[in-house]
Every structure is written in C-alpha cells, then in structure tokens.
N, CA, C and O atoms as a Tinker XYZ file with bonds, in Angstrom:
   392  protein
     1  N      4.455000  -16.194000   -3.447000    73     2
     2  CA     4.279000  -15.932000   -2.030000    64     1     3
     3  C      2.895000  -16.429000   -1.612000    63     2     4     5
     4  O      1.859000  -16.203000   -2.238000    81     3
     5  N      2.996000  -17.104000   -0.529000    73     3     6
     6  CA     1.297000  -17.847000   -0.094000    64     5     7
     7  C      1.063000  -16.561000    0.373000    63     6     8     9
     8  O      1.996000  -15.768000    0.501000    81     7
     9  N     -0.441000  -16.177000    0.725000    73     7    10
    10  CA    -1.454000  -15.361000    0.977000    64     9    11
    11  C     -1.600000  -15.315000    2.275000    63    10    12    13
    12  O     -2.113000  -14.323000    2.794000    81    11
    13  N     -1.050000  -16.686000    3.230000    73    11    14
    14  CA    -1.718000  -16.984000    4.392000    64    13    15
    15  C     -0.341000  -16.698000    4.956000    63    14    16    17
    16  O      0.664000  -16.790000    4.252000    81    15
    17  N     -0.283000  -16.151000    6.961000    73    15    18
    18  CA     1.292000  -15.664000    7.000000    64    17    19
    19  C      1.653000  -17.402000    7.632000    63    18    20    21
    20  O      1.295000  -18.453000    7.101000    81    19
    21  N      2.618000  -17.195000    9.150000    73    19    22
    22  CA     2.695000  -18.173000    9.723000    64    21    23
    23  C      1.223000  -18.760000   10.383000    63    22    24    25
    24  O      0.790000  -19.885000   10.634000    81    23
    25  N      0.884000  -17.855000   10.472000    73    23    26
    26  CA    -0.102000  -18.005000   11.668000    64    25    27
    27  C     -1.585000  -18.019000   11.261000    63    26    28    29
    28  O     -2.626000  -17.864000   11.898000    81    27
    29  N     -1.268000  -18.292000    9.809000    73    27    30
    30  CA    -2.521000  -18.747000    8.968000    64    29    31
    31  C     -3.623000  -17.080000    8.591000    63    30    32    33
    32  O     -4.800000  -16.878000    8.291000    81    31
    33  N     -2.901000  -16.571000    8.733000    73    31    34
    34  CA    -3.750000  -15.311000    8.516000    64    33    35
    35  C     -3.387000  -14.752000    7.434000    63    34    36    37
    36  O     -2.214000  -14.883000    7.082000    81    35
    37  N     -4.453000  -13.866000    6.511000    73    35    38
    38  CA    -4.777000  -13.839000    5.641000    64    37    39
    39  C     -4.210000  -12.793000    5.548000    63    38    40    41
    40  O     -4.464000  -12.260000    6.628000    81    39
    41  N     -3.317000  -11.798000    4.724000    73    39    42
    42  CA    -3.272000  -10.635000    4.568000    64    41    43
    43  C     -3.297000   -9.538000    3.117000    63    42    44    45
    44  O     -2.757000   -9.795000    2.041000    81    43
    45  N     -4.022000   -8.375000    3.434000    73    43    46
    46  CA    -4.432000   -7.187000    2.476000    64    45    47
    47  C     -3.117000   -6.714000    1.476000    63    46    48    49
    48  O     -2.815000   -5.533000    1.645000    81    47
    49  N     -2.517000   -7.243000    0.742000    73    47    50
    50  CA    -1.808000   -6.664000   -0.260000    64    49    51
    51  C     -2.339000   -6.252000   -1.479000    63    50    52    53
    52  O     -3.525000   -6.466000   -1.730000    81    51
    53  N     -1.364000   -5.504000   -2.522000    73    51    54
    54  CA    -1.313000   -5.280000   -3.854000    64    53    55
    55  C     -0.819000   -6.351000   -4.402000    63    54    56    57
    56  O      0.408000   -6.266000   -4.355000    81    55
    57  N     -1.153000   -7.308000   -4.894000    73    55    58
    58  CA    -1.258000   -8.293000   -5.661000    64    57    59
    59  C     -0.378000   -7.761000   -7.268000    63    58    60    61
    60  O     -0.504000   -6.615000   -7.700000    81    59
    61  N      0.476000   -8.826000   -7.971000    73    59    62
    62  CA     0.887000   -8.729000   -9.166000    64    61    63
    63  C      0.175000   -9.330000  -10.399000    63    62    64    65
    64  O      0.372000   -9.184000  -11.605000    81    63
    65  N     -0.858000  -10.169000   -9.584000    73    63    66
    66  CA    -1.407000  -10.787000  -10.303000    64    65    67
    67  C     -2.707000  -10.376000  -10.749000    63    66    68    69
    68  O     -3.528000  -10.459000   -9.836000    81    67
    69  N     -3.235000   -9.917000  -11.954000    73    67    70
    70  CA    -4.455000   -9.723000  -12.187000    64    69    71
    71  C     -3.954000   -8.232000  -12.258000    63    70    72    73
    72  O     -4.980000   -7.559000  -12.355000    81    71
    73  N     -3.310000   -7.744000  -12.257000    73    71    74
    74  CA    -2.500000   -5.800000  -11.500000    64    73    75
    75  C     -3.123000   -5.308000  -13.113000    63    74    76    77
    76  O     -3.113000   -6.036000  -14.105000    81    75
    77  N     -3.546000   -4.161000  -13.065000    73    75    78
    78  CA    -3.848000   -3.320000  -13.922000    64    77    79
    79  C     -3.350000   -1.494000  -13.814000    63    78    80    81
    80  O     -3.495000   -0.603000  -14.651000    81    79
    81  N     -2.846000   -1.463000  -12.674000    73    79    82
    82  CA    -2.050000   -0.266000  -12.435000    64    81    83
    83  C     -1.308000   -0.439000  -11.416000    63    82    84    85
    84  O     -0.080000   -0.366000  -11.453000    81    83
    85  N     -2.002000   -0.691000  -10.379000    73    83    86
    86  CA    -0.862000   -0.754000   -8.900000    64    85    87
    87  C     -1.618000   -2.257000   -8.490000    63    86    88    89
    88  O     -0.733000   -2.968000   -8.012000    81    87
    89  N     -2.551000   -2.776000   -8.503000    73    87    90
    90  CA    -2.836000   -3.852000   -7.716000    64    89    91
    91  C     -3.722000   -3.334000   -6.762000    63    90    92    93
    92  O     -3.898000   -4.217000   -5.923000    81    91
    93  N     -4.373000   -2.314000   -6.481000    73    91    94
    94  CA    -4.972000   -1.977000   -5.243000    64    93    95
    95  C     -6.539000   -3.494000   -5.522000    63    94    96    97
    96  O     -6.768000   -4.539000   -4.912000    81    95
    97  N     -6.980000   -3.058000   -6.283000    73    95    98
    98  CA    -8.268000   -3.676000   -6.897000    64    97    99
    99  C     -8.052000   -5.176000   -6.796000    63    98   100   101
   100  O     -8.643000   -5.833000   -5.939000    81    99
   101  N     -7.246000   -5.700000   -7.630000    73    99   102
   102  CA    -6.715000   -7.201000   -7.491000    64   101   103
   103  C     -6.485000   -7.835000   -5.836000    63   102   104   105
   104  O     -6.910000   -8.902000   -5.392000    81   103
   105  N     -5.524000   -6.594000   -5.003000    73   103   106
   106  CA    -5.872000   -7.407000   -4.060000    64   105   107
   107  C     -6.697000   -7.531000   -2.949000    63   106   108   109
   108  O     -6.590000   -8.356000   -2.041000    81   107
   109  N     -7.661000   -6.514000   -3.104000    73   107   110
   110  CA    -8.623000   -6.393000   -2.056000    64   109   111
   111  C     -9.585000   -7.894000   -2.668000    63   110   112   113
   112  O     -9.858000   -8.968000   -2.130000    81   111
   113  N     -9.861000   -7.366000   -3.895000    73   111   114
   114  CA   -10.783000   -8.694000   -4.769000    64   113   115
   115  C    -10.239000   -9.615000   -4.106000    63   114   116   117
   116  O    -10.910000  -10.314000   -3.346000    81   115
   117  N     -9.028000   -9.772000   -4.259000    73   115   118
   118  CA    -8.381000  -11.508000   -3.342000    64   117   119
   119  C     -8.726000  -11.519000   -1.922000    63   118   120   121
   120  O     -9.051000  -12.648000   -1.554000    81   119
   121  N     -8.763000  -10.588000   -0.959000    73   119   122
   122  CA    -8.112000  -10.552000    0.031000    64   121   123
   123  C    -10.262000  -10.769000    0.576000    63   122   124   125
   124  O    -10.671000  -11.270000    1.624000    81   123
   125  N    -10.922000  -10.329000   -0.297000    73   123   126
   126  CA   -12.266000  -10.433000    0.361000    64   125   127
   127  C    -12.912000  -11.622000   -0.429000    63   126   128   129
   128  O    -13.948000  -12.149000   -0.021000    81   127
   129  N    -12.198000  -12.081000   -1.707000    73   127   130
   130  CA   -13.214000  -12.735000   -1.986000    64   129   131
   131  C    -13.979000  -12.821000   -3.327000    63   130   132   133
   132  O    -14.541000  -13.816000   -3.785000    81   131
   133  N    -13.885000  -11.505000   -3.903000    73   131   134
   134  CA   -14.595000  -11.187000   -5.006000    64   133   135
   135  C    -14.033000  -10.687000   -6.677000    63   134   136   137
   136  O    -12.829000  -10.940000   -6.719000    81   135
   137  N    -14.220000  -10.446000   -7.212000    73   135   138
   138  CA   -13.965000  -10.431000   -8.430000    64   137   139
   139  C    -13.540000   -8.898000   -8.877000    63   138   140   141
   140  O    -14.383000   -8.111000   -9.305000    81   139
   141  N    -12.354000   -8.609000   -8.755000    73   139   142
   142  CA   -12.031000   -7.430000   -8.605000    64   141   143
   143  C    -12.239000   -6.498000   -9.211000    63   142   144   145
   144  O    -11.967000   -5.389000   -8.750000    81   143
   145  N    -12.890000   -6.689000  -10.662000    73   143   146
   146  CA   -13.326000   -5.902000  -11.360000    64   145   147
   147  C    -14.626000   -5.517000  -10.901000    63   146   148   149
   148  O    -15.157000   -4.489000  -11.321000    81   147
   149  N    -15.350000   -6.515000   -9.800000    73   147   150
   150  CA   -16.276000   -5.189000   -9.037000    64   149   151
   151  C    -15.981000   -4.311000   -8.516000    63   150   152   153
   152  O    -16.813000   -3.404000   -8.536000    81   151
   153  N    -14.651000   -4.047000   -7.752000    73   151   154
   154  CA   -14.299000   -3.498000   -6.655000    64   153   155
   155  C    -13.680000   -2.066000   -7.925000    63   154   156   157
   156  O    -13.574000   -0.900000   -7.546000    81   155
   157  N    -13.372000   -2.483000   -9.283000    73   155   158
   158  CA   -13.216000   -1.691000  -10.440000    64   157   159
   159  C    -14.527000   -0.720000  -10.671000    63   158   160   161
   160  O    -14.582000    0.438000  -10.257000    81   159
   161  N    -15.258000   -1.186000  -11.181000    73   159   162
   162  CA   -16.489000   -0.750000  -11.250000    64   161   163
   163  C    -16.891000    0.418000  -10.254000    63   162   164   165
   164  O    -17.176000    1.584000  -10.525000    81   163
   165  N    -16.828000   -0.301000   -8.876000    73   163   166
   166  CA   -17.493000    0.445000   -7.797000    64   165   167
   167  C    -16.565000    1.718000   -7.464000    63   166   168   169
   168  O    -17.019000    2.671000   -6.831000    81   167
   169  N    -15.577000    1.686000   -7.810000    73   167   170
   170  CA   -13.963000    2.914000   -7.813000    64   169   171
   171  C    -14.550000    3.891000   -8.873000    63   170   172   173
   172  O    -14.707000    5.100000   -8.701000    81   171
   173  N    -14.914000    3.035000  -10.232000    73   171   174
   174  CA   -15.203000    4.209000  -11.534000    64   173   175
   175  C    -16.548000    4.673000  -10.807000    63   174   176   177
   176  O    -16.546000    5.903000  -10.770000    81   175
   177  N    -17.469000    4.246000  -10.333000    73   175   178
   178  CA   -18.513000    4.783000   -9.998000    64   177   179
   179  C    -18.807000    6.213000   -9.424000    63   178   180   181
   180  O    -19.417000    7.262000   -9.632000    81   179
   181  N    -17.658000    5.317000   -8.245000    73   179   182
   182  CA   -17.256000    6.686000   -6.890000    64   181   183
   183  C    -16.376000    7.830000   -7.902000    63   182   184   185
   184  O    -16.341000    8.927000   -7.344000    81   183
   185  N    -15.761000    7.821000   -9.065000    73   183   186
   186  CA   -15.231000    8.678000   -9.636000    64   185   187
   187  C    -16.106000    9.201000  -10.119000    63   186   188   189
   188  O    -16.188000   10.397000   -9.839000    81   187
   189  N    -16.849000    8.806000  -10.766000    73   187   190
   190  CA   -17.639000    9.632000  -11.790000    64   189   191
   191  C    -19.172000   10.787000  -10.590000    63   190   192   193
   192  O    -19.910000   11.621000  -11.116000    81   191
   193  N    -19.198000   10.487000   -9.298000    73   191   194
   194  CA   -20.316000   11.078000   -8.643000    64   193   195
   195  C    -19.635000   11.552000   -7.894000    63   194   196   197
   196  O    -20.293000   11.524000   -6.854000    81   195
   197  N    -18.622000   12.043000   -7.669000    73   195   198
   198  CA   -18.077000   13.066000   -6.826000    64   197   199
   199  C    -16.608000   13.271000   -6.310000    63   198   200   201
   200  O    -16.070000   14.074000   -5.547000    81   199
   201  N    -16.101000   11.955000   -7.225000    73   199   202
   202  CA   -14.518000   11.711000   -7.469000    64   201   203
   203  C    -13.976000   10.991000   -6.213000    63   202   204   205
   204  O    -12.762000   11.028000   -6.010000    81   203
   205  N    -14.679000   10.430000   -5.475000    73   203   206
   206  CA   -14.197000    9.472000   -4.358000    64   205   207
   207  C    -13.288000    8.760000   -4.605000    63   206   208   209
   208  O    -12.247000    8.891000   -3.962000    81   207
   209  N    -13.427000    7.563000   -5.845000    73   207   210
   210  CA   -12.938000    6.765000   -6.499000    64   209   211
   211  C    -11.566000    6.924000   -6.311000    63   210   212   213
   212  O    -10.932000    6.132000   -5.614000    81   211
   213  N    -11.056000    7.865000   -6.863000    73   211   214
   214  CA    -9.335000    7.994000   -7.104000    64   213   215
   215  C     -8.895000    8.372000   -5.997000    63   214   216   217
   216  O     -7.776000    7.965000   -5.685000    81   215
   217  N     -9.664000    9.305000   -5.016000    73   215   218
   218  CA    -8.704000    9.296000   -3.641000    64   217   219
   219  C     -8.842000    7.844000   -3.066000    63   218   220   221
   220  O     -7.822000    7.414000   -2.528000    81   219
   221  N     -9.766000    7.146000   -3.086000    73   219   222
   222  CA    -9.702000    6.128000   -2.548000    64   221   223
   223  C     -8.725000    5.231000   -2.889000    63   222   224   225
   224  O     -8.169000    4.540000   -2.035000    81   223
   225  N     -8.369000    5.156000   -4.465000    73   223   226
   226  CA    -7.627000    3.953000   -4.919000    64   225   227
   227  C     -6.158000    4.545000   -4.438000    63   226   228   229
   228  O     -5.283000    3.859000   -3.911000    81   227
   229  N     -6.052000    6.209000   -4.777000    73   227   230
   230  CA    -4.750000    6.549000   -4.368000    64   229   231
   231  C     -4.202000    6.360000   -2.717000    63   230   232   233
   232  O     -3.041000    6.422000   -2.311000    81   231
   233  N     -5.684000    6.067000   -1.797000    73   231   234
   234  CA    -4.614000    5.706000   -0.563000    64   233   235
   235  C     -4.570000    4.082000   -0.333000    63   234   236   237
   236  O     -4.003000    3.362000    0.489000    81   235
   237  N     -5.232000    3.905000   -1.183000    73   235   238
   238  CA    -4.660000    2.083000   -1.042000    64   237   239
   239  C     -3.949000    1.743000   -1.687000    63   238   240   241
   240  O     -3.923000    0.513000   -1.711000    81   239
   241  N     -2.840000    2.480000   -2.691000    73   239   242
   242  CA    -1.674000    2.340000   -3.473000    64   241   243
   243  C     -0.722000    2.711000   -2.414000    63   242   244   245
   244  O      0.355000    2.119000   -2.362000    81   243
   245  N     -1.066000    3.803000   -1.408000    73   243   246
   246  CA    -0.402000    4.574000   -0.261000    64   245   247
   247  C      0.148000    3.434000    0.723000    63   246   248   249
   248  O      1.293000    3.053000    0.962000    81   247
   249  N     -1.089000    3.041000    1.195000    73   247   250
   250  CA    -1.015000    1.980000    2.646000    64   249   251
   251  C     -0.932000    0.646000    2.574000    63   250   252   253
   252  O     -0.712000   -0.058000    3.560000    81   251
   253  N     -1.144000    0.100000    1.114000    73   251   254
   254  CA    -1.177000   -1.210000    1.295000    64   253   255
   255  C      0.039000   -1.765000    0.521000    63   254   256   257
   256  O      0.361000   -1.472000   -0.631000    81   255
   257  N      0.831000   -2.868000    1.609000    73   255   258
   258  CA     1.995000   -3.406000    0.786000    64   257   259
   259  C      1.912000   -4.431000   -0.260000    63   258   260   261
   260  O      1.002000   -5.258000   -0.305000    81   259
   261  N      3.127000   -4.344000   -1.319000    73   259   262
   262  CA     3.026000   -4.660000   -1.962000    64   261   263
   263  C      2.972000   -6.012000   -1.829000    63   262   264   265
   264  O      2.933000   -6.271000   -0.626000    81   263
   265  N      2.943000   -7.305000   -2.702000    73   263   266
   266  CA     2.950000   -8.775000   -1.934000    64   265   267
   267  C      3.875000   -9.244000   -1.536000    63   266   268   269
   268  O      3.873000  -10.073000   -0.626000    81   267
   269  N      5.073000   -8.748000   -2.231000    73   267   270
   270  CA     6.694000   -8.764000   -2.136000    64   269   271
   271  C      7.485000   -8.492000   -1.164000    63   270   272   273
   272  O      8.532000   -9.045000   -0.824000    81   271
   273  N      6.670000   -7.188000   -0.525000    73   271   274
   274  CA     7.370000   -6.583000    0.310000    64   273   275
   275  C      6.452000   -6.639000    1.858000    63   274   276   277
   276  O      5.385000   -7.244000    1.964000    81   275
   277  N      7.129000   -5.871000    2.999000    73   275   278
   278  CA     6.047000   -6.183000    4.388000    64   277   279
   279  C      5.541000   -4.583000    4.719000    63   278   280   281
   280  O      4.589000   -4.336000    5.459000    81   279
   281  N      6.112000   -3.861000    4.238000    73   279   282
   282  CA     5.957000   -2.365000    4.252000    64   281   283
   283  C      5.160000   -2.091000    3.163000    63   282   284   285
   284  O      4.994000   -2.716000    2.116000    81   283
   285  N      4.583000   -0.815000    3.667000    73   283   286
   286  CA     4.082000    0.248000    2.463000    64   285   287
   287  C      4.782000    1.352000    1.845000    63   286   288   289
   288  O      5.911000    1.647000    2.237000    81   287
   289  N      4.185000    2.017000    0.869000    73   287   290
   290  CA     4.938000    3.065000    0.771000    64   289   291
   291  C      4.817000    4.338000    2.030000    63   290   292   293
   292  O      5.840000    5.019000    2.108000    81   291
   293  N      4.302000    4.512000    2.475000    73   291   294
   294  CA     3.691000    5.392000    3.795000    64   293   295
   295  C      5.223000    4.847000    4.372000    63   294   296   297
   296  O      6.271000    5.450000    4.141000    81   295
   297  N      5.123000    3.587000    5.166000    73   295   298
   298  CA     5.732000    3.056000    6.067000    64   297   299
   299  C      7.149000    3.288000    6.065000    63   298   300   301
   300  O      7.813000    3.550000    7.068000    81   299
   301  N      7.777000    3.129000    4.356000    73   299   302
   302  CA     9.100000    3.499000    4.095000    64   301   303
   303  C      9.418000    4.918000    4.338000    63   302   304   305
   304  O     10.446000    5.480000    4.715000    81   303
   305  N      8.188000    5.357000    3.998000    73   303   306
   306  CA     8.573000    7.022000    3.992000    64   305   307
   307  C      8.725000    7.246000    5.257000    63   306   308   309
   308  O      9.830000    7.689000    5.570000    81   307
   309  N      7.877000    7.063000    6.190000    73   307   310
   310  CA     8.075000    7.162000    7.822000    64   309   311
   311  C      9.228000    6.920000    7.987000    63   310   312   313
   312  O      9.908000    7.861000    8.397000    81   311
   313  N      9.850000    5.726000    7.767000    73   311   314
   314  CA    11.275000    5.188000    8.072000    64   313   315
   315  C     12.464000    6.183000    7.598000    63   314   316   317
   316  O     13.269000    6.883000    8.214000    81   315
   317  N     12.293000    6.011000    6.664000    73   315   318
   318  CA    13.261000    7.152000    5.956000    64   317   319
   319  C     13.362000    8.209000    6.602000    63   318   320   321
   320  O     14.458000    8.686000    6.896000    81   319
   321  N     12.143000    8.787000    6.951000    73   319   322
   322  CA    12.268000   10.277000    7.419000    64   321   323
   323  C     12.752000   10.007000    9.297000    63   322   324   325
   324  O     13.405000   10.912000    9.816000    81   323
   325  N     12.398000    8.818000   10.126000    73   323   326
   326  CA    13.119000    8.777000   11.381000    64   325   327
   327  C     14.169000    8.660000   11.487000    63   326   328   329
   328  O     14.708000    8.895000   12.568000    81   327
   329  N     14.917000    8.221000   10.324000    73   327   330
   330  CA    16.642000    8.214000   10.272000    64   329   331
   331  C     17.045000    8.592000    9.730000    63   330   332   333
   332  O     18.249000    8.359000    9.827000    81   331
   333  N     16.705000    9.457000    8.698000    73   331   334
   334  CA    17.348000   10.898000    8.800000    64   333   335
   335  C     17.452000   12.260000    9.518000    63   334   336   337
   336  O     18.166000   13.239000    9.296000    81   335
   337  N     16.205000   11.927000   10.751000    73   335   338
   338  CA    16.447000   12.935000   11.822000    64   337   339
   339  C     16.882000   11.988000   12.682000    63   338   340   341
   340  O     17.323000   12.979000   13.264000    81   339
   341  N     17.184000   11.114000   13.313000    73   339   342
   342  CA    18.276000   10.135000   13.760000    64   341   343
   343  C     19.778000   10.407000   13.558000    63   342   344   345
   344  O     20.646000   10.399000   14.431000    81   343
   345  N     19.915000   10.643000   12.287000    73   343   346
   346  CA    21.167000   11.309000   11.383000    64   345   347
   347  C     21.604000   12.395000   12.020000    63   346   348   349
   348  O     22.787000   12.566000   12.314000    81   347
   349  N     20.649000   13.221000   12.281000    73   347   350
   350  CA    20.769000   14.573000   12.412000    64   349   351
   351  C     20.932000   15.483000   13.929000    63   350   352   353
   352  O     19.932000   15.772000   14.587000    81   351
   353  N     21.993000   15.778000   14.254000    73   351   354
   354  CA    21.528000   15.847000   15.648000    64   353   355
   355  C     20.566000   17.590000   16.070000    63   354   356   357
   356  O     19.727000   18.215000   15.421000    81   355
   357  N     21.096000   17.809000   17.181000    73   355   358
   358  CA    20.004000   19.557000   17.411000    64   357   359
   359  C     20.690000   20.394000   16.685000    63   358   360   361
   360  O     19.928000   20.963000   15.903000    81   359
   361  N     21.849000   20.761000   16.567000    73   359   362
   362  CA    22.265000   21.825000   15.856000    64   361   363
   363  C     21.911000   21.595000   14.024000    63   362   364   365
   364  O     21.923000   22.380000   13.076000    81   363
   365  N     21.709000   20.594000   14.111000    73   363   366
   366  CA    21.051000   20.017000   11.912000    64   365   367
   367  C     22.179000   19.770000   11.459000    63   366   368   369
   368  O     22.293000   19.578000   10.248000    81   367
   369  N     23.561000   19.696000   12.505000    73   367   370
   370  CA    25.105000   19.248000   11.410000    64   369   371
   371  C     24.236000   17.193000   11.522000    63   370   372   373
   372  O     23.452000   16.661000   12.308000    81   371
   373  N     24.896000   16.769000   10.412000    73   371   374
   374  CA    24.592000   15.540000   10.735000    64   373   375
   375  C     25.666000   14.580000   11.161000    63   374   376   377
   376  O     26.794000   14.577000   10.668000    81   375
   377  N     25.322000   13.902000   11.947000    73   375   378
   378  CA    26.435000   13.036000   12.524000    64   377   379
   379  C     27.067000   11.566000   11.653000    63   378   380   381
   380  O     26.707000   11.119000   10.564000    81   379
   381  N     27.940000   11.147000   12.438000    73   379   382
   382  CA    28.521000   10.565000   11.203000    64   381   383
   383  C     27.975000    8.669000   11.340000    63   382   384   385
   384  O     27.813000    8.046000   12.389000    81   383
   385  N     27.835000    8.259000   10.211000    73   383   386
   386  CA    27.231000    6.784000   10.463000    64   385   387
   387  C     28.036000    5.568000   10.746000    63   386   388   389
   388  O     29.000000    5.247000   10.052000    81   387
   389  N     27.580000    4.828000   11.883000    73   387   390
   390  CA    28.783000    4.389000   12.412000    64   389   391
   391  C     28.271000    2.666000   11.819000    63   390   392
   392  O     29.012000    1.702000   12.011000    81   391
C-alpha cells in the first residue's frame, strides 16, 4: 500500500513493517520521519517516570488504523455499536434486517 492517498497526502498508520507489537512506533517513525526506535525509547522512558508510555502507546493502538484498513479500532467499535441500536428499536425488541 503507498503511504501517500489520492491526493498526495501522507497518512498516520500502524505500519506492518518494522511492527514489534502493534505498529504504533513503526508508524509514527514513518509517518514523521524518524527512526522508530526513538519514538521506542521515548515510550520506555515515559514508562519508566510515571507510566505515560503505555497509555500512550495503548491509545495509538486504539485510534490509529491499521495500513490495511481505513478505520480504527475505536471507529469499528463506534460502528458496531450505531447498528446495533439501529437494530434495535424503543421498546429493545430488535427489528428484523432487511
């Protein structure tokens, strides 16, 4: 998958390449420029002085899509959850899918 969309713009994914757990690291490193094992480093850092690190990496596993895909995991979940109350009408019987 090129990096660049139609419209020549660059976009923030989880990368497969270089991936060492989810890709968060790999693709910011791509997506800015740098060598992602800084962006490693600077995560263990924030872990070790007050545990920043892992919430941080855990919401960019959250929000950022994968390279594969155009959604996040957030995004699916949103989805999921509007059509199944879509599904559902006021009384909570659910209606039938047409």
């Amino acid at each position: 998958m090129n990096e660049y969309s139609e419209h020549n713009v660059k976009k923030l994914r989880r990368t497969n390449k270089g991936r060492m757990i989810a890709g968060v690291c790999s693709g910011i490193g791509e997506y800015v420029g740098i060598d992602p094992n800084l962006i490693r480093v600077g995560l263990a850092i924030a872990t070790l002085f007050g545990g920043a690190g892992v919430g941080l990496y855990a919401i960019g596993w959250l929000l950022l899509p994968d390279e594969e895909r155009d959604t996040s995991i957030v995004q699916d979940l949103i989805s999921k959850q509007q059509q199944q109350r879509n599904a559902t009408d006021w009384t909570g019987e659910h209606k039938p899918q047409q």
